[in-house]
N, C-alpha and C positions, 0 to 999 in steps of 0.2 A: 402764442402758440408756435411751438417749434417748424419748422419748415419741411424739414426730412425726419425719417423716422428709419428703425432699422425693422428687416422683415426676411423672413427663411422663403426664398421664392425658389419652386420647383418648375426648372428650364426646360425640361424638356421630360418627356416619361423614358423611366431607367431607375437605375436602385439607387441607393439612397444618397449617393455622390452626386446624382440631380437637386438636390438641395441645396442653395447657396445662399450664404447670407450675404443680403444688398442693404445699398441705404436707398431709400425710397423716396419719392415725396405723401406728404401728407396728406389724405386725399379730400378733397374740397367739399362741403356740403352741400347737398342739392335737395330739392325737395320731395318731403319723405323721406330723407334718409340724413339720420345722424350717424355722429364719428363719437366714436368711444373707446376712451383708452383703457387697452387690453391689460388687463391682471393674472387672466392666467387662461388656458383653455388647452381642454384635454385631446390626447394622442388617439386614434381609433383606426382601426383597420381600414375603413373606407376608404381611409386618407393612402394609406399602401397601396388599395388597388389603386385611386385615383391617378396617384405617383407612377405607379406601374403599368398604367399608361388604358387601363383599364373601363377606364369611364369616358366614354364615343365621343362625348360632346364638352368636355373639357378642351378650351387652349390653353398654352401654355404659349410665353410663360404666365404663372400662376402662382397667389398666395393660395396655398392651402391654409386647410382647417374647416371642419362644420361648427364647430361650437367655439364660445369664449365669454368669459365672465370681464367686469371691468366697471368701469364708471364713466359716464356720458361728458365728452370733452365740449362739443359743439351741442346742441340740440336742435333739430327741426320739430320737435313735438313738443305743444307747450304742456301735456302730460308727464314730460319726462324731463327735468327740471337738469342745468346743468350738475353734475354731482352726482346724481343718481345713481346706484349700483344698478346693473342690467344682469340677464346671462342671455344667448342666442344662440337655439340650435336651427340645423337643418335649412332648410329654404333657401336651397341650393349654396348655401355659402361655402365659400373653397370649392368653389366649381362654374359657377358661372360670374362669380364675382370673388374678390378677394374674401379671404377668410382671417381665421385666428391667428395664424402663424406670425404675429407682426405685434408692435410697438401700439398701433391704433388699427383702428376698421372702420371703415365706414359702413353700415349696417340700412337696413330696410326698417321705419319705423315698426312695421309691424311683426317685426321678429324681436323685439324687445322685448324683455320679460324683467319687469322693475323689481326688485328683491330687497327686503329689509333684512338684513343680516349684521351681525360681530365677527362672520368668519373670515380667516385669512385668504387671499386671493389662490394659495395654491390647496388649501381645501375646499373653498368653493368651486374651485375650477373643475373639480374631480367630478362634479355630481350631476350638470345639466343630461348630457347626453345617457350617460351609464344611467342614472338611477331614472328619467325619463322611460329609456327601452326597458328597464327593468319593469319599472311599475306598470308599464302600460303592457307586454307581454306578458305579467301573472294575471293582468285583468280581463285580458284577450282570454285566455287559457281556462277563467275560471279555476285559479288556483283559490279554494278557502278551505283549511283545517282537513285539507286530505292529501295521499300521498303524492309527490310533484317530485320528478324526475329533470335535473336541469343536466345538461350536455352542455360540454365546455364550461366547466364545473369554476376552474381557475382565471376564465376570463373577466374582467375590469364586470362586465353587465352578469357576469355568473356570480359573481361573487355578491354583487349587490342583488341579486335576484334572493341568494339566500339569504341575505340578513333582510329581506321585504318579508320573506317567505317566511321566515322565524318568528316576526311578530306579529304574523297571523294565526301563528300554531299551527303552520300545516308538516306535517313531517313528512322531512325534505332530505331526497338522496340527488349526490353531484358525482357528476366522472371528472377523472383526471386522469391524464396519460405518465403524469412523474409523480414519484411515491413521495419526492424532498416539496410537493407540493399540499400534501397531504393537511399538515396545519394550518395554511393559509385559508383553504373548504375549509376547516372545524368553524377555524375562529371566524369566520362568517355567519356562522348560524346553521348548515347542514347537518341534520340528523347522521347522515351514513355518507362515506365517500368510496364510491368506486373504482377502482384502479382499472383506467380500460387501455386495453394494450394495441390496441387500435384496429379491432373487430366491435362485435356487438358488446354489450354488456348483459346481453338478455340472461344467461345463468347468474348473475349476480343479483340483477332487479327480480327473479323469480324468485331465488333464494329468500329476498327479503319480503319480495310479496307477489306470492303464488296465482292471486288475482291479476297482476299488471299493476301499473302505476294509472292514478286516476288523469295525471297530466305530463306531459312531458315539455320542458321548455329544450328547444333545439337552437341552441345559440353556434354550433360546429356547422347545422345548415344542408348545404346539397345535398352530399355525399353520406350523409346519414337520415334521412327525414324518412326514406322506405321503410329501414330498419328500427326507428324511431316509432312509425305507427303499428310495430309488430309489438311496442315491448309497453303500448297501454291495453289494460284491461277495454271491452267493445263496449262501445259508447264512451269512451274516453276520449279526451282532447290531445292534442300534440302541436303547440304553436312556435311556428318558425320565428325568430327574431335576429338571427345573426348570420354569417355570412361567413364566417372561417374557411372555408373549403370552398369558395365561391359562387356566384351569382346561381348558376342554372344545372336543374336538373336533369340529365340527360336522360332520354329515352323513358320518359313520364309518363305511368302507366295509370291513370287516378280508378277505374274502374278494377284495376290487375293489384295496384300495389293500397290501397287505401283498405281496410278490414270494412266492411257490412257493418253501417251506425256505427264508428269512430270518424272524428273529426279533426280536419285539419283547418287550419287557421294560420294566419301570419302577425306579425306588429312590424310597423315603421312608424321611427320616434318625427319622420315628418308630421306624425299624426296630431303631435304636442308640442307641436312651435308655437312661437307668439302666445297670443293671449289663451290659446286652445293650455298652458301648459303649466302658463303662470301660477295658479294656485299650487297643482301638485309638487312642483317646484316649490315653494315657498312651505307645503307643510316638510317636505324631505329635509328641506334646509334646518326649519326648527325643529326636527327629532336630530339631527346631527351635534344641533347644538344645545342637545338636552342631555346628549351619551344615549339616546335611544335606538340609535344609525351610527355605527365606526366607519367610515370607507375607508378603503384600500386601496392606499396610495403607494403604487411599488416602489416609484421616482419623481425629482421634481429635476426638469432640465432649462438650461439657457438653449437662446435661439442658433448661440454657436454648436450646440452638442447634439441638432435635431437631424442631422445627418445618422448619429451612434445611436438615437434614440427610436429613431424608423429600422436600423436594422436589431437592437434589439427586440421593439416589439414581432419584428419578420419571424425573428428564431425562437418564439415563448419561450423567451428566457424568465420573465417576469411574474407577477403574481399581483395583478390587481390594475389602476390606471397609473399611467404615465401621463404627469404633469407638464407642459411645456409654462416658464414666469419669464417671458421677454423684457 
């Protein structure tokens, strides 16, 4: 076992020049918790605001990352056999403890989620967190075979929410604020794409359906969830899942701004860490590797480039996830 490892540790909160890569040591096993070396593990917004200095009880410095795919180097679980392929979201990794941004991790047994896979570590890596908050916010939403409205249409969990959403047959419209993104929504699976010029879209979603939309997934967040339970039909769902526009919504009126029987709802892919996730993970994976799921991989970057790669993701330049392969 190597002694040092190389890993993107964020110094201090600031943009994305707080990102440095160091050589580390490798960090020692202890009980409960195995080291796994990291194959690949995806870029999320979280991780920006974390960076940005965002998240109260973060020190620094700090390996980010919530999620990462890889293979068990050490083992403290005799369930989890050295070799193992894993993936790990959420449960505070890259926040209270080191995360994916690195060469190895040493992990909490019970965030392990053991995966039988052929796939390559930089498409595997694409799918724990995205298609997690995906699946589990169209399940929140009660998305099945009816209209479903996803906001932030071109995000890495938007995108994967349409191609969830497609092979339920629910006919599904997404916004996008750039028209050169337009393709990237088709070939996901959305029925209709919205070009929202960064007001509402309610003339568009009436245009297409005069009733409302029966759900809406709000992955944009704060700054549109009011607007958001104006544009489902009453007694419709609107479930929050994303955080684009940030944490909190100010001056929250749930009596003023919520419609009479429409419902609001949230998803956090904390929900389907560890073994809580393990299955759905594992079918995601095998329609991926059937052609039944494409994801959408915008990029795959080294641990040199995760500095270019946090401010890409900052300016949606992008269209789908950003792969970090240390």
């Amino acid at each position: 076992m190597r002694a040092t490892m190389r890993a993107a540790v964020c110094v201090r909160a600031g943009g994305p020049e707080v990102l440095e890569l160091r050589e580390l040591p490798v960090p020692a096993v202890r009980d409960a918790w195995s080291l796994v070396r990291v194959k690949g593990a995806g870029l999320n917004r979280s991780e920006l605001r974390t960076r940005q200095g965002f998240s109260p009880n973060v020190r620094f410095p700090r390996v980010l990352g919530i999620e990462c795919v890889g293979t068990v180097a050490v083992s403290a679980d005799p369930g989890l056999p050295e070799g193992s392929t894993v993936a790990a979201v959420m449960g505070e990794m890259g926040r209270d403890f080191d995360g994916g941004y690195a060469e190895f991790a040493l992990l909490p047994n019970s965030l392990l989620m053991p995966i039988t896979t052929t796939l390559p570590g930089e498409v595997l890596a694409a799918l724990p967190e995205t298609y997690l908050t995906a699946q589990g916010a169209l399940d929140a939403a009660g998305a099945t075979r009816r209209r479903l409205l996803i906001r932030g249409g071109t995000s890495a969990v938007g995108l994967a929410a349409a191609a969830l959403a497609a092979g339920r047959g629910v006919d599904t419209a997404a916004t996008t604020r750039r028209r050169d993104k337009i393709g990237a929504v088709t070939a996901a699976g959305a029925d209709h794409v919205l070009v929202d010029s960064g007001g509402s879209p309610a003339e568009s979603v009436s245009a297409l359906w005069p009733e409302g939309a029966d759900h809406v997934l709000d992955l944009v967040g704060t700054s549109t969830v009011a607007d958001s339970l104006r544009l489902v039909r009453r007694g419709g769902t609107v479930c929050v899942a994303g955080s684009l526009s940030g944490w909190l919504i100010r001056d929250f009126e749930p009596i003023a701004m919520i419609p009479s029987g429409t419902r609001l709802t949230a998803f956090h892919s904390d929900t389907l860490k560890g073994s809580a996730g393990a299955a759905v993970l594992q079918r995601i994976v095998h329609d991926v590797e059937t052609g039944a799921l494409r994801p959408a991989v915008d990029r795959v970057v080294g641990l040199a480039d995760i500095g270019a790669a946090h401010q890409h993701l900052e300016d949606n330049r992008g269209a789908g996830k950003l792969v970090l392969v240390p």
